[in-house]
C-alpha positions in Angstrom: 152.3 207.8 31.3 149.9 205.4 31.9 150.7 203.1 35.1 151.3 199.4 33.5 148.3 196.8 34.6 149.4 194.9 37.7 150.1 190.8 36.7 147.4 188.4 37.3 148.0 185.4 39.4 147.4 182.4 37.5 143.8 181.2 38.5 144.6 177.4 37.7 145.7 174.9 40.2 146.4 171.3 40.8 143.1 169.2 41.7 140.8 172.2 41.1 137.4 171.0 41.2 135.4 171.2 37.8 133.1 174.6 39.0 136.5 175.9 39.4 138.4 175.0 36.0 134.9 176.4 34.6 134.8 179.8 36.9 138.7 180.3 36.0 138.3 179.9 32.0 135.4 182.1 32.6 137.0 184.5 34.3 140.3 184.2 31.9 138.4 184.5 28.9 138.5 187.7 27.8 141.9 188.7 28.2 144.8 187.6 25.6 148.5 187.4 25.2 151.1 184.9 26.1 150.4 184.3 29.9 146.3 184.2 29.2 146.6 181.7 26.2 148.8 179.4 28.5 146.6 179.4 30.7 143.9 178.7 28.6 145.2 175.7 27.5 146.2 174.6 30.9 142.5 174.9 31.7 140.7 173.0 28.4 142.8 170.4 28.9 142.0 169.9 32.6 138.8 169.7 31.7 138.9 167.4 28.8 140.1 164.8 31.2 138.2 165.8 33.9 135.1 163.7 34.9 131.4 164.3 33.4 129.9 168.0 34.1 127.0 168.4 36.1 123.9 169.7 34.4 124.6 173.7 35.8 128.1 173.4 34.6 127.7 172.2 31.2 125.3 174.8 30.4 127.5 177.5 31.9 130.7 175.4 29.8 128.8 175.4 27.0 128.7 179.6 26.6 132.4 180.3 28.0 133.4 177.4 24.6 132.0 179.0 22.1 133.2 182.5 22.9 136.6 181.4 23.4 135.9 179.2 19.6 135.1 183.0 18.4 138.1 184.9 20.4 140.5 182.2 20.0 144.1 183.2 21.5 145.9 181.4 18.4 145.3 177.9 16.9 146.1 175.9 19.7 143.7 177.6 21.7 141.0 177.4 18.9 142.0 173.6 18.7 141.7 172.7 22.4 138.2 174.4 22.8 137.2 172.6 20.0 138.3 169.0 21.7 136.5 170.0 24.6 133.2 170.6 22.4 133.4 167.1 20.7 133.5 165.6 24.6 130.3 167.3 25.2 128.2 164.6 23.5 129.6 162.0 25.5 129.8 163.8 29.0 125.8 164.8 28.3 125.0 160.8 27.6 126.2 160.6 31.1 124.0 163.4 32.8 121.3 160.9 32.8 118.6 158.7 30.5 115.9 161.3 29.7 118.3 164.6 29.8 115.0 166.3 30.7 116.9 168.6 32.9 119.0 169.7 29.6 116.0 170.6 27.8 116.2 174.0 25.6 120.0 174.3 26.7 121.3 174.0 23.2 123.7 171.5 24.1 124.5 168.8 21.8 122.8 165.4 21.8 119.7 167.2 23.8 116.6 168.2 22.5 114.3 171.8 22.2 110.9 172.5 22.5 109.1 175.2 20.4 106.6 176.1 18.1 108.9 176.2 14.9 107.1 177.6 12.2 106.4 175.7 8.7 108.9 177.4 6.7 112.0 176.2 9.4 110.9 172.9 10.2 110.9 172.3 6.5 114.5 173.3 6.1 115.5 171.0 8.9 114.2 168.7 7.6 116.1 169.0 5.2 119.3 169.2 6.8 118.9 166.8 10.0 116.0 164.4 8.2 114.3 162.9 11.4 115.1 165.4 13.9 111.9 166.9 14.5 108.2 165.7 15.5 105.2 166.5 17.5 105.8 166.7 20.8 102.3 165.1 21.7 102.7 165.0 25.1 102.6 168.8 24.9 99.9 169.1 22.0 96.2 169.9 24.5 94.1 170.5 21.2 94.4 168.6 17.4 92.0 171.0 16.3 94.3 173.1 14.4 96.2 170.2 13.1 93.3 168.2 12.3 91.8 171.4 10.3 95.2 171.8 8.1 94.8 168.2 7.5 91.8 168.4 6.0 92.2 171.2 4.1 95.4 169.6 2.6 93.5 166.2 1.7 91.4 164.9 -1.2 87.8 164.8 0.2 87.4 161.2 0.1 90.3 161.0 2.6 89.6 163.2 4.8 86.3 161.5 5.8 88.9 159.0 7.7 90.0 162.0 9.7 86.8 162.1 12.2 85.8 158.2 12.4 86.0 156.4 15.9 88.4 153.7 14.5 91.5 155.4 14.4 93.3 158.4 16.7 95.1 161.0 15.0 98.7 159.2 15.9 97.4 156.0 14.5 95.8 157.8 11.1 99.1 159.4 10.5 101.3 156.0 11.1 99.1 154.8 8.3 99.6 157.4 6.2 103.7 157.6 6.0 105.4 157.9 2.8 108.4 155.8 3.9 109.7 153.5 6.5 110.7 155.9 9.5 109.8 158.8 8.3 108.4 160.9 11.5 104.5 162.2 12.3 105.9 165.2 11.4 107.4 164.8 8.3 104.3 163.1 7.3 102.0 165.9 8.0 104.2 168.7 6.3 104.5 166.5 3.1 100.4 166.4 2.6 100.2 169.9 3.7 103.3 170.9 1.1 101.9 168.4 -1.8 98.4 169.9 -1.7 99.3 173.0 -3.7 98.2 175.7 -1.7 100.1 179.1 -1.7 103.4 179.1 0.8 101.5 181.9 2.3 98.6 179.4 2.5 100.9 176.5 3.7 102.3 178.6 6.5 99.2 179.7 7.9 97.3 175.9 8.1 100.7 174.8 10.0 101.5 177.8 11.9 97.6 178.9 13.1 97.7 175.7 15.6 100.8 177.0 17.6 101.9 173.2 17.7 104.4 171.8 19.9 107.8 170.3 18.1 110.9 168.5 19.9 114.0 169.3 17.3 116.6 166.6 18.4 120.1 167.9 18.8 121.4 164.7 17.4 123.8 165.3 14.8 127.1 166.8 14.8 126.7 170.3 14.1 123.6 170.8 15.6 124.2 171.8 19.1 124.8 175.3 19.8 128.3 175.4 20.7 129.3 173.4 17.6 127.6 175.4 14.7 130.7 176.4 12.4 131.6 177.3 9.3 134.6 175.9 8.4 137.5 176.8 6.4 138.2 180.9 6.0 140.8 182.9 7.8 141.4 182.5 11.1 141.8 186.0 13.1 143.4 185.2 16.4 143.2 187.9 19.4 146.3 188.1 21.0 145.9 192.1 22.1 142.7 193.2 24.2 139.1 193.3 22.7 139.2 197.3 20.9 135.9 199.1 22.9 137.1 202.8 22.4 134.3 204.8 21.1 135.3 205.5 17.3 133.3 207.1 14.4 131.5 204.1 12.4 131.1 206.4 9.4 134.7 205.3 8.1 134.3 202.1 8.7 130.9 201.5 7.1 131.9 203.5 3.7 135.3 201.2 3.5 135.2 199.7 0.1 134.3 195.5 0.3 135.6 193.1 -2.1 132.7 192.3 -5.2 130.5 189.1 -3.7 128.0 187.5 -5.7 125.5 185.1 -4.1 126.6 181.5 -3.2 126.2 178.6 -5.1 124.2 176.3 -4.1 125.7 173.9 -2.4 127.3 176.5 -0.5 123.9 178.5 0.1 122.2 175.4 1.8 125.3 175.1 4.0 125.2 178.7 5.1 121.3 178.2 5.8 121.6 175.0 7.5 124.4 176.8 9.7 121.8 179.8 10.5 118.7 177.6 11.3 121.1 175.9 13.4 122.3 178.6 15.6 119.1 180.2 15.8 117.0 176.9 16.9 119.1 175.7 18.9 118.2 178.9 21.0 114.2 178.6 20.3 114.5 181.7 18.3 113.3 182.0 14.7 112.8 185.4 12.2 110.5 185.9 9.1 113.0 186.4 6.8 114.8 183.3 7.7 111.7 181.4 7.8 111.4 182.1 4.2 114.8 181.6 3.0 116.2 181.8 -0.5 118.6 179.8 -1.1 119.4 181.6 -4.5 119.4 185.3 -2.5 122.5 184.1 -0.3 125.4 186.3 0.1 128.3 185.7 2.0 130.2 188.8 3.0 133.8 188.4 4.1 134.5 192.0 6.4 138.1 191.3 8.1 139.1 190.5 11.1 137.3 187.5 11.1 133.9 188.9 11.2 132.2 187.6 8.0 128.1 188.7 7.4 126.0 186.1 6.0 122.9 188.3 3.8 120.0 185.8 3.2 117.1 187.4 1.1 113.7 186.6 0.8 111.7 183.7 -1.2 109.7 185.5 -4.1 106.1 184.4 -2.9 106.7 185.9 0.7 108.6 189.1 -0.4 106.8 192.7 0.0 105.7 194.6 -2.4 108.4 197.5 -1.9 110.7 196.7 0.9 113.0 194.2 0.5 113.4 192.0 3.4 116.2 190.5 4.3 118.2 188.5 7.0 121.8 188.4 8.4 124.0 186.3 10.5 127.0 187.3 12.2 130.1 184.9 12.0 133.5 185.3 14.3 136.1 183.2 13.0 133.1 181.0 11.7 131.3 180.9 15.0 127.7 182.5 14.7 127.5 185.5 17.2 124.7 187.7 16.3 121.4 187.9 13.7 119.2 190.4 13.1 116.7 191.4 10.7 117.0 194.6 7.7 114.3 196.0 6.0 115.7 197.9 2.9 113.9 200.7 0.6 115.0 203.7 -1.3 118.1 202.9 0.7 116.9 203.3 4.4 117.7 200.1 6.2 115.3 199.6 9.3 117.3 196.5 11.3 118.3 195.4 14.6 121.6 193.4 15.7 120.9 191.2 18.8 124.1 189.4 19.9 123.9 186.2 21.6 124.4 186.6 25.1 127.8 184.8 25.5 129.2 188.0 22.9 127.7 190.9 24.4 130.4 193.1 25.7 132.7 192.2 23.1 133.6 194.1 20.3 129.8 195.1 19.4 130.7 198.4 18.1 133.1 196.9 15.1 130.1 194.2 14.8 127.9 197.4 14.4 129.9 198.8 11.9 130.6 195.8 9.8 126.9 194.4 9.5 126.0 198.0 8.3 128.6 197.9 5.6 127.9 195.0 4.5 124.3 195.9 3.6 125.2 199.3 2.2 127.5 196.9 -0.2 125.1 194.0 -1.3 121.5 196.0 -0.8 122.5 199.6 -1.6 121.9 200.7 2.4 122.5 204.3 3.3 120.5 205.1 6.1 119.8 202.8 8.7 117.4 202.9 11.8 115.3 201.6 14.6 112.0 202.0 15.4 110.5 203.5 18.7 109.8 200.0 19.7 113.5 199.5 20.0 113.6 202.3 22.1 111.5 200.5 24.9 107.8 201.7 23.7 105.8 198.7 24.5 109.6 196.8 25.1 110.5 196.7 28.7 113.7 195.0 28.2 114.9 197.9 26.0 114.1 200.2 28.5 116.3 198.6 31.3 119.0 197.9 29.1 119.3 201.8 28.1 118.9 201.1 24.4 118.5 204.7 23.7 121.9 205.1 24.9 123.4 202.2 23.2 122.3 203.6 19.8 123.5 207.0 21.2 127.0 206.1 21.3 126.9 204.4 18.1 126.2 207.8 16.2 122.8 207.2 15.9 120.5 210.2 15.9 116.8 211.1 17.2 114.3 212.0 14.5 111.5 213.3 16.8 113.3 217.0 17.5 111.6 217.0 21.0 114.0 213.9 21.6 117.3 214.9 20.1 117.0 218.1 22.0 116.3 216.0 25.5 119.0 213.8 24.6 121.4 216.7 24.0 120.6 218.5 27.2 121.3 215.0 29.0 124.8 214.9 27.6 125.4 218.0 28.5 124.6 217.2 32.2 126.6 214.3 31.7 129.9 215.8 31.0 129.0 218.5 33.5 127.8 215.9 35.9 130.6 213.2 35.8 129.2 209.7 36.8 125.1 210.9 36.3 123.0 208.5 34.3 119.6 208.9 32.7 117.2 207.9 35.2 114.3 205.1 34.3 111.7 208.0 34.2 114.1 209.9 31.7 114.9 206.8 29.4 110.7 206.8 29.4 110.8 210.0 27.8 113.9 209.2 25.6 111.8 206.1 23.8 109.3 207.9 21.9 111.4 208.4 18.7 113.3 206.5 15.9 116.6 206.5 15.5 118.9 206.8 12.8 122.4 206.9 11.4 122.4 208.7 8.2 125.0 208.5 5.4 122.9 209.0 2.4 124.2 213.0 2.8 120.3 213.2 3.3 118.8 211.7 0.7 117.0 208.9 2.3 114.7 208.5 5.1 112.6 206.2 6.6 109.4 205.5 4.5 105.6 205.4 6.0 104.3 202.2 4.1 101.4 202.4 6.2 99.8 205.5 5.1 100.8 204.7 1.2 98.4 200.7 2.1 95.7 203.0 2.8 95.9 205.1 -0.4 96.2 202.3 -2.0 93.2 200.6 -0.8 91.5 203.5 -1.6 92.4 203.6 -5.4 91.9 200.1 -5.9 88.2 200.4 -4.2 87.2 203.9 -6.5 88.8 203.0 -9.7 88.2 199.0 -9.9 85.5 198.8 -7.6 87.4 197.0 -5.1 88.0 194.1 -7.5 91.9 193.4 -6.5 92.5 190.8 -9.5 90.8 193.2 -11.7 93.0 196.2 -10.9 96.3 194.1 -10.7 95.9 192.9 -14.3 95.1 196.3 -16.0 97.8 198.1 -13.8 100.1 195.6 -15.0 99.5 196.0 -18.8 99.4 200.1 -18.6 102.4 200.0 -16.7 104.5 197.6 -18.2 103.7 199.3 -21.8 105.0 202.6 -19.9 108.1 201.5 -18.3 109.2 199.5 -21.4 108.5 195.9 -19.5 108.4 192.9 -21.9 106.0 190.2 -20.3 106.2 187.6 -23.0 110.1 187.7 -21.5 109.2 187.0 -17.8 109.0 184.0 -15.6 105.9 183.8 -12.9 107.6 185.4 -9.7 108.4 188.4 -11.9 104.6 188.6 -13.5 103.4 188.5 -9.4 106.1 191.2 -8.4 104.3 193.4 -11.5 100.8 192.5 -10.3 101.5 193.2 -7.2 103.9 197.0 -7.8 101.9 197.7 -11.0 98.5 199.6 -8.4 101.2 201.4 -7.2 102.7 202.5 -10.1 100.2 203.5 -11.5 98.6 205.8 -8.9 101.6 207.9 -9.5 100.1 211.0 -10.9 103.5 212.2 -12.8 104.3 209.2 -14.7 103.9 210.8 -17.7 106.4 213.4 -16.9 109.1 210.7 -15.8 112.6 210.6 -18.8 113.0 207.5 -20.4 115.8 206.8 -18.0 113.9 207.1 -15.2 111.2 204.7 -16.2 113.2 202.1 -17.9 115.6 202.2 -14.6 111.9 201.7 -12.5 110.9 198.7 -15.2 114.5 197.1 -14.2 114.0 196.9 -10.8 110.3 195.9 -10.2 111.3 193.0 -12.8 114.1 192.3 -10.5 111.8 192.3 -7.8 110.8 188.8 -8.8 114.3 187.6 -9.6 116.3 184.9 -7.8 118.0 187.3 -5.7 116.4 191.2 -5.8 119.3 192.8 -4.3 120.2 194.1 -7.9 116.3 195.8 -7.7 116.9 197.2 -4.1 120.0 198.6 -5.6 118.4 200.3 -8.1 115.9 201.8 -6.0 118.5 203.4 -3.7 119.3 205.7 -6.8 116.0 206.5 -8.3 115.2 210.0 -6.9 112.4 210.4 -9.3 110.1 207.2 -7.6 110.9 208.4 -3.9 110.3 211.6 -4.4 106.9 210.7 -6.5 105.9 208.3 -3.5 106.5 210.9 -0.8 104.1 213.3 -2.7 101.6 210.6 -3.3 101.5 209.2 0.6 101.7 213.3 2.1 98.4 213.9 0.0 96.6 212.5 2.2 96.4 213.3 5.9 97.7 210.7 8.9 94.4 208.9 9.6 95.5 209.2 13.6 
């Protein structure tokens, strides 16, 4: 019989200091029940009338808020954090006039500084108009900028670029579109209106490394208030579940059918992601090129909903399908990551925020990886060696090997898996040993992967099939690209049953840019008419609105991986 947990004395008291009412909702706020909740309460609402924060304690408030907004103890609970959130703004227009010392905290009403790339400052722009700009101060070389300026301008306006009379600063106030629209804003709509490729676009911006201040001005913005509202509420009234469980069941459960948003409702769900994610200076490619008709919101249970953003078609690859996810608790965002999806092996990494780490990161585990396997076909999902701390320090002294141990996940170098086995061997032999730093060295140099395909997918080398490529394209066309694109494209098209009169721009580039590939295939001709017409489906999906229909498809077509494998083993590892 298990002895019952002695009580906890209350860690509230009359006067307390605000350090303390902070130290004691820390410390409170990962247990539940009755007594906890109470004294939850007890401790928000101290603090809502307590006096303004200092700058050390609203940054250490602001984490301890949103994780008790995620894990909230019932609705009262979720309400009282949440009027403590909306006193933020006013206690941080207190802290002082410049909030300099607030800088990069997330907070609300403060402000970050970061290189955001062209593809997010566009979209918050769009959200929170006026929010971002140069941060000159900070800016040692207008090189770069001035370069993307005049590559974006008609010639005879460009010459006013380089004259003595006017600065950069004083060219660009000239040059606004509106009445208060920002340096910024002005300088991403020439660049934008010039008609240069996104890839294009993105590399004049991005090439200078520029210096931005995004302005946490607006409701919404600051870290500890991104939400999506409305949904379910799941309230935790029982300890956080940590026992080590098999995912397997819980990734194969069977989701509700989910189509991708409207809209309306996809901007909002992209506006909350850029949110949570720049509000911490982080940013990640797919997300940087979001499509807002590829949005899929997934709802998983117990409050955990999985928000799948795909891919714009001009920045999609060729094959792989890239896409990006977000993490929501009770409509708090907790964790992102990235997934890479072909032939149904999903290559993706979940990084919780750091105020969620050492919650329930198994179920998060679990329900991100169903969710792909529903709306992308996902099957088999790994990590790369990089992952496993080669050339990543931080995944070496966390013991990432370990963590994707426990999770079920496997190592595909044998040398590895049979280190890793004898390890947990000593370990049950041995209890209390740990791997050692010079043993988790050893342990890195191997993927990892959790396999449920029974199988039949793996990870694929894209590399080695690039360089076969290039090849090809070099002996057949004489290395004439636009050349071999259009001919590949009518041969293949005519053999996989693809009508072009019948397809819009971004589905003629997906063809272009698949068709080389296709046709290096050297048993096409022996493919059924099901297996072709299934292939011509999914590479004219490829430049669809959304192409998790063509990833999908791709995750059943046996024929195409098994053709691809042949082709890229053909030829030797150039290492």
């Amino acid at each position: 019989m298990t002895p019952s947990r002695p009580r906890r004395k209350p860690l509230t008291k009359r006067n307390a200091s605000v350090s303390e009412l902070i130290a004691a909702l820390q410390q409170v706020s990962h247990s539940f029940g009755s007594g906890p909740a109470r004294e939850k309460l007890s401790l928000l609402g101290q603090l809502a009338k307590a006096g303004p924060p200092s700058v050390r304690q609203l940054i250490a408030l602001q984490g301890v808020l949103d994780f008790v907004r995620a894990y909230p103890d019932g609705r009262e609970v979720r309400a009282a954090s949440e009027a403590v959130v909306r006193q933020l703004r006013s206690w941080i227009a207190a802290v002082s006039p410049d909030k300099t010392a607030l800088t990069n905290s997330g907070l609300p009403g403060t402000t970050m500084t970061y290189s955001y790339h062209f593809g997010v400052l566009r979209q918050l722009l769009q959200a929170w108009p006026g929010s971002c700009e140069f941060d000159w101060g900070d800016l040692e070389d207008e090189a770069a900028l001035m370069q993307a300026l005049d590559l974006s301008l008609p010639s005879a306006e460009s010459d006013g670029l380089y004259g003595d009379r006017l600065t950069l600063r004083d060219w660009l106030a000239g040059c606004r579109p509106r009445k208060g629209a920002s340096d910024l804003e002005t300088t991403i709509g020439i660049i934008a209106g010039a008609g240069h490729t996104e890839q294009l676009e993105s590399w004049l911006f991005d090439n200078g490394d520029l210096p931005i201040r995004y302005s946490l001005r607006s409701p919404g913005q600051g870290r500890c208030e991104v939400t999506l509202p409305g949904g379910r509420r799941c309230y935790q009234q029982q300890a956080i579940e940590r026992d080590r469980y098999p995912l397997r069941p819980l990734i194969q459960r069977a989701l509700p059918a989910v189509r991708p948003c409207r809209p309306n409702v996809a901007r909002a769900l992209l506006a909350i992601a850029h949110a949570a994610l720049c509000s911490r200076c982080l940013e990640i490619y797919p997300l940087i090129h979001a499509n807002d008709r590829d949005v899929t919101l997934v709802p998983c249970g117990r409050g955990i909903q999985v928000v799948v953003v795909g891919t714009r078609p001009a920045m999609r690859a060729a094959l792989e399908s890239l896409y990006f996810f977000l993490v929501l608790k009770n409509g708090v965002p907790i964790a992102y990551g990235p997934a890479g999806v072909f032939f149904g092996a999903c290559e993706m990494g979940i990084n919780l925020f750091p105020e969620f780490r050492g919650s329930e990161i198994r179920y998060v585990y679990s329900q991100v990886m169903r969710a792909l396997r529903h709306v992308l076909g996902a099957d088999y999902f790994f990590v790369q060696d990089y992952g496993m701390g080669v050339g990543n320090p931080d995944a070496i002294a966390s013991g990432a090997f370990w963590f994707y141990r426990k999770l079920g996940f496997v190592a595909d170098n044998p040398n590895v898996e049979q280190l890793a086995q004898a390890e947990e061997q000593r370990m049950l032999a041995e209890p209390g040993y740990r791997s050692d730093r010079r043993m988790l060295h050893r342990l890195k140099h191997t993927r990892v992967y959790l396999d449920l395909s029974e199988g039949r997918s793996s990870w694929f080398d894209f590399e080695r099939l690039g360089v076969q490529l290039s090849e090809f394209v070099s002996q057949q066309y004489g290395g004439d690209r636009n050349l071999a694109a259009a001919r590949c494209a009518a041969s293949v098209a005519r053999t996989l049953g693809i009508r072009r009169s019948g397809l819009c721009k971004e589905q003629i580039s997906a063809l272009g840019s698949i068709a080389p590939i296709v046709a290096m295939l050297p048993d096409l001709d022996r493919w059924t008419a099901t297996e072709k017409r299934a292939l011509g489906r999914a590479i004219v999906q490829k430049g669809a609105a959304s192409e998790a229909a063509g990833c999908r498809v791709l995750a059943k077509h046996t024929r195409l991986r098994q053709s691809l494998l042949a082709l890229a083993d053909a030829r030797p590892p150039t290492d």
